[in-house]
N, C-alpha and C positions, 0 to 999 in steps of 0.2 A: 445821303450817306456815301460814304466811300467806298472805293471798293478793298478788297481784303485779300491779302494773300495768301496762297495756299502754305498748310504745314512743313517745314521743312521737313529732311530726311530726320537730320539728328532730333531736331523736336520730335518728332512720330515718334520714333524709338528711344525715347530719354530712358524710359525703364528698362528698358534692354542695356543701356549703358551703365545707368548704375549699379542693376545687378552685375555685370560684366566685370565693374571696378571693384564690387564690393569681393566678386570669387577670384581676382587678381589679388588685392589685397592681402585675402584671407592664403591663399597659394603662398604669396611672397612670404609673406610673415612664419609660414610653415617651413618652408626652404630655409631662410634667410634667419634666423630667430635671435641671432644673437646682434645683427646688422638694424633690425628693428627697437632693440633694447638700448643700445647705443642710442639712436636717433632718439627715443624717447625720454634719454637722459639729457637732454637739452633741452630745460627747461627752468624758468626764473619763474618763480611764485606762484607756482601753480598754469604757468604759461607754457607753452611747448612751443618752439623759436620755428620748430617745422611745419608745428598747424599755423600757426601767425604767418608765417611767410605765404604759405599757401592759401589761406584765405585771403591775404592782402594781395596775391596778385588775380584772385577770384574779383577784389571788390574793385580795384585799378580800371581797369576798362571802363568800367563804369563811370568811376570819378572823373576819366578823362571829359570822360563826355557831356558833362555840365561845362554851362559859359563859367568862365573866370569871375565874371561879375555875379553869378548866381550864390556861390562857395561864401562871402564874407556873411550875406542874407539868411544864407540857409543855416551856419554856424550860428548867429546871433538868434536864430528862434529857434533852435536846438540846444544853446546853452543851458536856457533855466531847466529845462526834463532834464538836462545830461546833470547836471550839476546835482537835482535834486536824486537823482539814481545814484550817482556816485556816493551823497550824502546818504543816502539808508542804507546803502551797500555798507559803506564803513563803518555805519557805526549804528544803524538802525537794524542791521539782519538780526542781531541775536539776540535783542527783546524782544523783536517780534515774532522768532520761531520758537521762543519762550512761552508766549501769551498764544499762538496756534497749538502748544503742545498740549497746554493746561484746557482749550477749547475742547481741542478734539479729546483729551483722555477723559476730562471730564464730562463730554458728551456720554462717550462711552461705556465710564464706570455708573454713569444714572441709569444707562440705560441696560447695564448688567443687574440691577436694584431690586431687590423681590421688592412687589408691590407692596402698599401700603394696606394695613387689616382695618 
């Protein structure tokens, strides 16, 4: 086995950071509220250009650091799941939250049922 490094600082205290961003946020947003609404009006189809941004340069680093030669590999046996998400996103959500509604109500209404005599 190898040996292992110890935790870093920021590791150790991740939760202390989140909380920290999360009562930053909530601060900003209280001060700020109309600069927040703004920002939140930029947004195409349900997309918000500042979470995209922000998470794309969360996921960057990352991407960098796969070889070049890994990316066409990794795209080509991620197309069919991508392709097939895409396809029940578009056009398979809403029979299917149809056929879960009718599941679950009519779980439900049998199981509201005065027994049988």
């Amino acid at each position: 086995m190898g040996t292992t490094q110890p935790i870093g600082f920021f590791e150790r205290y991740l939760s202390v950071w989140v909380a920290l961003c999360i009562a930053a946020g909530i601060g900003l947003g209280s001060l700020f509220p109309q600069l927040f609404q703004t920002l939140a009006g930029y947004e195409y189809g349900s997309v918000n250009f500042i979470v995209a941004g922000l998470i794309w340069l969360m996921v960057y680093p990352m991407m960098v650091s796969m070889g070049l030669l890994a990316r066409p590999m990794l795209i080509a046996q991620a197309s069919g799941p991508v392709a097939a998400a895409l396809i029940l996103e578009k056009f398979g959500s809403t029979p299917l939250l149809a056929v879960m509604c009718v599941l679950v109500a009519g779980s439900f209404i049998t199981s509201l049922a005065l027994p049988a005599k």
